[in-house]
C-alpha positions as CSV (number, residue, x, y, z in Angstrom):
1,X,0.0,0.0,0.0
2,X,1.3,3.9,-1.1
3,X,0.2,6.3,1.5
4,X,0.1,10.3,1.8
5,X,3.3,11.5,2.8
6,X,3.0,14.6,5.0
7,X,6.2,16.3,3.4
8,X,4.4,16.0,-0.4
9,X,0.6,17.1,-1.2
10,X,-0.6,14.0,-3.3
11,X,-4.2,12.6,-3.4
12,X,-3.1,9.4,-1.6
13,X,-4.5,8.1,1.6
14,X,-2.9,8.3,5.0
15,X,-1.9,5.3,7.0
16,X,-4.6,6.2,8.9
17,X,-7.3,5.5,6.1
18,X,-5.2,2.2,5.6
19,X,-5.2,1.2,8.5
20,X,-8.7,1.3,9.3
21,X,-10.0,-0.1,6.3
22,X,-7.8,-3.1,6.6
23,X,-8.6,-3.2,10.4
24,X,-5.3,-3.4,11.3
25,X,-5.1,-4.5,14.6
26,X,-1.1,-3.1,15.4
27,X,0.7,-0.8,13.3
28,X,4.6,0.0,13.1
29,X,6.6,2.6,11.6
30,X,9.5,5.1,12.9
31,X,7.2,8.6,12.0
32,X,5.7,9.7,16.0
33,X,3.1,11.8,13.0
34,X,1.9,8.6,11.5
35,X,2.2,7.1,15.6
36,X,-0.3,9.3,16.7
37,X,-2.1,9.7,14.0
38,X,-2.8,6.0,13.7
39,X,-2.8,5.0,17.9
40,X,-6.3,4.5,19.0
41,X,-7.9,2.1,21.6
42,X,-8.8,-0.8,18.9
43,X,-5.0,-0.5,17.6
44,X,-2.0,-0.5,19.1
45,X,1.0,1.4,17.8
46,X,5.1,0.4,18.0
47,X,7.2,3.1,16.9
48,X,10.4,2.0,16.4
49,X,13.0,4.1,18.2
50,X,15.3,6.6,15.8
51,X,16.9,9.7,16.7
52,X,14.0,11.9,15.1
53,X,11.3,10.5,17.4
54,X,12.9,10.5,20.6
55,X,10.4,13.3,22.4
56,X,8.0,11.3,24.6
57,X,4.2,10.6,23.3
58,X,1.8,10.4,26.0
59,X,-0.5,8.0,24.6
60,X,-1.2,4.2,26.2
61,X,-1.6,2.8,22.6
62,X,1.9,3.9,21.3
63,X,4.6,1.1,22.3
64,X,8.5,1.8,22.1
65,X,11.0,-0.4,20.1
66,X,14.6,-0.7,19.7
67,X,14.8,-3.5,16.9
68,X,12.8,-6.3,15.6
69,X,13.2,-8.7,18.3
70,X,11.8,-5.9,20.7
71,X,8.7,-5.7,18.0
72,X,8.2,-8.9,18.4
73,X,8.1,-9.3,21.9
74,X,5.4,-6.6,22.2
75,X,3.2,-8.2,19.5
76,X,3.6,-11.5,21.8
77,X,2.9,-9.6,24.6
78,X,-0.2,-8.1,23.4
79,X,-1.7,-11.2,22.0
80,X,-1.7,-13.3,25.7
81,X,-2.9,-9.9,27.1
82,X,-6.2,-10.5,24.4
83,X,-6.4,-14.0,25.5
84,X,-6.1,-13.6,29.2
């Protein structure tokens, strides 16, 4: 999927739209724009630590992640939190 890219007016749609027309249940990228933007209760976000997103986000839905493995761990996490 091609989304809207904040830096570049284009007719595209965000992840946002993406996202909740595919239901996507947890959603991953390094932006803390597309992080909040796509964070709600019904989805949880991981942004992936880089040294343009390092401010804190104050939102319960928006998970921290240093690599892959840490991404993983989180999703693994969150699915025997759903099944408890």
């Amino acid at each position: 999927c091609f989304s809207h890219n904040y830096l570049f007016e284009d007719d595209l749609k965000t992840k946002k739209d993406i996202c909740d027309e595919l239901e996507v249940d947890v959603f991953i990228d390094d932006s803390p724009i597309y992080a909040i933007e796509c964070a709600k209760e019904s989805r949880e976000t991981i942004l992936i630590n880089r040294p343009w997103n390092k401010k804190p986000l104050d939102n319960p839905h928006i998970k921290r992640a240093n690599d892959w493995e840490e991404i993983v761990n989180i999703i693994e996490k969150l699915e025997k939190d759903l099944t408890n």
